[in-house]
DRENDO-1510 file (C-alpha; in Angstrom, 1 decimal, always signed):
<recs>
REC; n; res; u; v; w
REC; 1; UNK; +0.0; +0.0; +0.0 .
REC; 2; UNK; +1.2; +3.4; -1.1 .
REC; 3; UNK; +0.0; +6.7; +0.2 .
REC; 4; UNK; -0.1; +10.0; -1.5 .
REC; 5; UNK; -0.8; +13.0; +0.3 .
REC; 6; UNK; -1.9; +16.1; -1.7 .
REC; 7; UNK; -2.1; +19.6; -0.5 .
REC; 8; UNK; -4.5; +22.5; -2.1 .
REC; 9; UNK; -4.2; +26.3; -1.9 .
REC; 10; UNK; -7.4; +27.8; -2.9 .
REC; 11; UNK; -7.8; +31.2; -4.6 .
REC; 12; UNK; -8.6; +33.9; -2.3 .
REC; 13; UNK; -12.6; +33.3; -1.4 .
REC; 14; UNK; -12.7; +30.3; -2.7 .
REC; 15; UNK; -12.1; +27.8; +0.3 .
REC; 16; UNK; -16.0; +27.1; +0.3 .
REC; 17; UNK; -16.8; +26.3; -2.6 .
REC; 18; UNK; -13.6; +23.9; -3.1 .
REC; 19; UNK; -15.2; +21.8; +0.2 .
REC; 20; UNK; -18.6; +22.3; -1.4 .
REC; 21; UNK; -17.0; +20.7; -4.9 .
REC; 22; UNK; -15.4; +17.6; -2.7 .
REC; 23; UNK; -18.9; +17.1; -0.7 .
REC; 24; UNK; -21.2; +17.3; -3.4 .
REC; 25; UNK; -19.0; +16.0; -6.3 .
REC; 26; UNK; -15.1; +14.8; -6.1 .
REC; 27; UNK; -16.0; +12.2; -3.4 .
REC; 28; UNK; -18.9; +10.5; -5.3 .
REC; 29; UNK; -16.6; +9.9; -8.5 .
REC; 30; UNK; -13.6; +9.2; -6.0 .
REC; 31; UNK; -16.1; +6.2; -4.7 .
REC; 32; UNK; -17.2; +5.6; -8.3 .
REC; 33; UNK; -13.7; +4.7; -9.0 .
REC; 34; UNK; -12.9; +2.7; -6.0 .
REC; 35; UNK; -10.4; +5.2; -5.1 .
REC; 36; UNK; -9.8; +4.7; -1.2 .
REC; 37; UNK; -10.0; +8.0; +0.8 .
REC; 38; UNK; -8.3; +7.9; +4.1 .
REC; 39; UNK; -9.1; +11.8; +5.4 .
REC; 40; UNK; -9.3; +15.4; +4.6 .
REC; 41; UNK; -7.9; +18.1; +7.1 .
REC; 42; UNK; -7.9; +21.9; +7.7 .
REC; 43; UNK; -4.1; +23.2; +8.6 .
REC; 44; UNK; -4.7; +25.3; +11.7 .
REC; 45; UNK; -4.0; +27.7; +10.9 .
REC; 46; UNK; -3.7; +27.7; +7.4 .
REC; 47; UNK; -1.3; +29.6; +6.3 .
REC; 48; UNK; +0.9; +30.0; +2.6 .
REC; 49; UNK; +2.9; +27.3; +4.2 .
REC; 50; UNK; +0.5; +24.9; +4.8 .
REC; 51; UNK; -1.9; +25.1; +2.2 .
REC; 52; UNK; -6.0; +25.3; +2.8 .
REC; 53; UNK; -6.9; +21.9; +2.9 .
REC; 54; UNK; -5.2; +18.7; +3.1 .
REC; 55; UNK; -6.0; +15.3; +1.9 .
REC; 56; UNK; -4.5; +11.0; +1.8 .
REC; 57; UNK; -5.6; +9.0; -0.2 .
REC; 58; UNK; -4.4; +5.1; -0.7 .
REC; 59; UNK; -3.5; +2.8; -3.5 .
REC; 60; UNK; -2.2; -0.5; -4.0 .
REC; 61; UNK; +0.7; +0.6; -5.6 .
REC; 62; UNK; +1.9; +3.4; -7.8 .
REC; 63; UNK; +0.7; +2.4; -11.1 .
REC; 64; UNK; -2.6; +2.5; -9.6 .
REC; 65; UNK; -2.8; +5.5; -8.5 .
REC; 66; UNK; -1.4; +6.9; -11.9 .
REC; 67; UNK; -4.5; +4.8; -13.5 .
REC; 68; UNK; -6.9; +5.9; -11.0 .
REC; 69; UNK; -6.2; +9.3; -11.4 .
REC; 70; UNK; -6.2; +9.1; -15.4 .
REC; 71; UNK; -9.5; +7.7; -15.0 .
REC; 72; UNK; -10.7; +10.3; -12.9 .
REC; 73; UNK; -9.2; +13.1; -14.8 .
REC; 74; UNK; -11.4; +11.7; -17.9 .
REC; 75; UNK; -14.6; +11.3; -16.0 .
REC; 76; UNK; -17.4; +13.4; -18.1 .
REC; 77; UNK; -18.9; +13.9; -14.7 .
REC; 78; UNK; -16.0; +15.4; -13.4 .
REC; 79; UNK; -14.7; +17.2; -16.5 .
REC; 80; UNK; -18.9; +19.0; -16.2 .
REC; 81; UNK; -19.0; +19.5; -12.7 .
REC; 82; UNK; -15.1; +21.2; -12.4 .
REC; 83; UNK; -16.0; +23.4; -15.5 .
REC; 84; UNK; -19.3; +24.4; -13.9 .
REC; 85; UNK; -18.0; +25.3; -10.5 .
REC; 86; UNK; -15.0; +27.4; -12.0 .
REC; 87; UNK; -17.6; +29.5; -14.1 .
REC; 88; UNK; -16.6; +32.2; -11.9 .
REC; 89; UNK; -12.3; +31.8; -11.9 .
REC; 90; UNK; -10.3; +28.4; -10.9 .
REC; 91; UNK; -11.4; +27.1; -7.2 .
REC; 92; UNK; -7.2; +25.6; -6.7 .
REC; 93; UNK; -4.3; +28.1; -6.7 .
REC; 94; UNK; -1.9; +25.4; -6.5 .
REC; 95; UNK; -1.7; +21.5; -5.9 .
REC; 96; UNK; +1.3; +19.4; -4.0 .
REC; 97; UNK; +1.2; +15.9; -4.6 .
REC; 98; UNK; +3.5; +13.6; -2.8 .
REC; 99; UNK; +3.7; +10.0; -2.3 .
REC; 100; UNK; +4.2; +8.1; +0.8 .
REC; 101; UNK; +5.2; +5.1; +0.8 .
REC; 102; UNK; +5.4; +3.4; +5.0 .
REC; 103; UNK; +8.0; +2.5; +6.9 .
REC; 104; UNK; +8.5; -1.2; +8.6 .
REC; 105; UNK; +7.2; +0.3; +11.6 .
REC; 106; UNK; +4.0; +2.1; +10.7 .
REC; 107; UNK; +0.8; +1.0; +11.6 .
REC; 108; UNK; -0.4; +1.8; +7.9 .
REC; 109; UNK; +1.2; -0.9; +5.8 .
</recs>
């Protein structure tokens, strides 16, 4: 099991409506897709530093989590429901992904 860990800076004012866009939309296709969720979190405080809202997510193995995301990427669903929540300006400023992969010793292997 491989985890990747992605961080999101939201334009200003547009913190809401990126959680609105994970309630309502990302997490349904995300569950659609069998992609495994582990948690979302709120740096406190958030600052340029530490991004706005911070997510893990788990895969098998690298390769799928490239495929996943592909997939996910191409979802008409998604493709609709990003375009029609950035009608006013982009929601995401900027996006870190990194991977994690455990160590012997963690309790997520």
């Amino acid at each position: 099991m491989i985890y990747e860990l992605r961080t999101y800076w939201a334009h200003p004012g547009k913190i809401e409506a990126l959680h609105h866009r994970f309630r309502s939309l990302t997490l349904d296709i995300f569950a659609r897709r069998g992609m495994q969720v582990v948690g979302f979190w709120t740096p406190q405080p958030a600052t340029p530093e530490t991004g706005d809202l911070v997510y893990l997510m788990a895969f098998s193995d690298a390769a799928a989590k490239e495929i996943a995301w592909e997939g996910f990427r191409a979802d008409p669903e998604w493709q609709a429901g990003k375009a029609a929540s950035e009608v006013d300006g982009p929601l995401v400023a900027q996006i870190v992904s990194t991977l994690l992969e455990p160590t012997d010793y963690s309790p997520l292997r």
